[in-house]
KEFI-833697 format. One line per field, with one value per residue (C-alpha): residue number from 1; residue in one letter; x, y, z. Coordinates in steps of 0.02 Angstrom, whole numbers, plus 50000, padded with zeros to 5 digits. Example, Ala and Ser with C-alpha at 12.3 -4.5 7.8 and 13.67 -1.06 7.14 Angstrom:
BEGIN
num <- [1 2]
residuo <- [a s]
u <- [50615 50684]
v <- [49775 49947]
w <- [50390 50357]
This chain:
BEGIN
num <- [1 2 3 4 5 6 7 8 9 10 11 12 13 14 15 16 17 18 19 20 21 22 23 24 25 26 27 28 29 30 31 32 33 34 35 36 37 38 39 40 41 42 43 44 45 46 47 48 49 50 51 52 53 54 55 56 57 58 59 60 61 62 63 64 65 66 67 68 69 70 71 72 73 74 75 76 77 78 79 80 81 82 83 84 85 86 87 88 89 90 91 92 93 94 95 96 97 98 99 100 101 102 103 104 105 106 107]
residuo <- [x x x x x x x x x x x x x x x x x x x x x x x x x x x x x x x x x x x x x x x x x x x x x x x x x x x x x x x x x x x x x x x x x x x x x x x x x x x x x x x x x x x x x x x x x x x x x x x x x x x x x x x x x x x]
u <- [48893 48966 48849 48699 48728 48801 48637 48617 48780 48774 48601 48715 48872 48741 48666 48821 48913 48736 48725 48939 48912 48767 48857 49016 48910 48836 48979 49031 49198 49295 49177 49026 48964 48827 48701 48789 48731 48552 48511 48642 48606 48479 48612 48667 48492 48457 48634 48690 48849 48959 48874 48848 49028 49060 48914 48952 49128 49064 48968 49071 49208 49067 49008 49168 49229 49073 49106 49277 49229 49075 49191 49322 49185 49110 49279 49317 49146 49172 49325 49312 49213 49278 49150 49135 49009 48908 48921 48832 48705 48658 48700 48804 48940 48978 49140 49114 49226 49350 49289 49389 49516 49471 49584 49628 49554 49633 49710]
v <- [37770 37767 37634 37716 37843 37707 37717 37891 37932 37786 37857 38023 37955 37866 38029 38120 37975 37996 38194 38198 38087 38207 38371 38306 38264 38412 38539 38616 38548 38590 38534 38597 38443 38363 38506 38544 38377 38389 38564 38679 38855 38790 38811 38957 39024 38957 39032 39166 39172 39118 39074 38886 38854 38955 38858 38679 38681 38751 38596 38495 38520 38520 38336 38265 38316 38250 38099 38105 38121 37986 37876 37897 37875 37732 37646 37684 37620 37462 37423 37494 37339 37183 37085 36976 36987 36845 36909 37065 36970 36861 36684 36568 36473 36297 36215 36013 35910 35830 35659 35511 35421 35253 35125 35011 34845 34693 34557]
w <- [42163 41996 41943 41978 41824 41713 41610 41596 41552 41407 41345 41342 41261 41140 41091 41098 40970 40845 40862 40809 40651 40596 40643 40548 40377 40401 40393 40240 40173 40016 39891 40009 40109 40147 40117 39946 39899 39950 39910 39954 40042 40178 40293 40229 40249 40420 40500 40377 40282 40379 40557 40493 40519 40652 40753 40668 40733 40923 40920 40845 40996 41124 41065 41047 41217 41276 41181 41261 41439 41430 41360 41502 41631 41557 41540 41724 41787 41690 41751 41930 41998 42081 42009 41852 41717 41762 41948 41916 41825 41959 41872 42010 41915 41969 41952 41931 42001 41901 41850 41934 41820 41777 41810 41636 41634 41709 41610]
């Protein structure tokens, strides 16, 4: 069942990871962040005063316990199946047998 929403859930944990690193540059640290590099008070405009972090941080702990969770789940679907990696993919692997020892020459 679980490996029916492996792909969803990594487009999620995908977005989630991408979304994070943005949110993170994003928030206003001691010497102002990313925005006081590139302009300063858009954010300030856009949330108010003080909303920006107030809402940054809300989304920063929603994303990373999405992060969190996807991770979990992915980890558990990975390792959940019996089969091998080359299994799941179809591919057949043949074991040779062992080649037969030659005897030395005869003097």
């Amino acid at each position: 069942m679980l490996e029916i929403l492996e792909t969803p859930i990594t487009v999620v944990h995908v977005f989630a990871a991408a979304v994070l690193i943005l949110i993170i540059l994003i928030q206003p640290g001691k010497s102002g962040g990313l925005t006081a590099a590139l302009g300063g008070a858009g954010t300030q405009q856009v949330f108010g005063g003080r909303g920006a972090g107030n809402f940054l941080s809300r989304g920063t702990w929603i994303l990373a316990g999405t992060f969190f969770l996807t991770s979990v789940v992915l980890a558990y679907t990975s390792s959940s199946t019996d089969d091998s990696i080359s299994a799941k993919r179809g591919h057949k692997t043949h074991h040779a047998a062992p080649a037969p020892k030659k005897s030395a020459p005869k003097k």
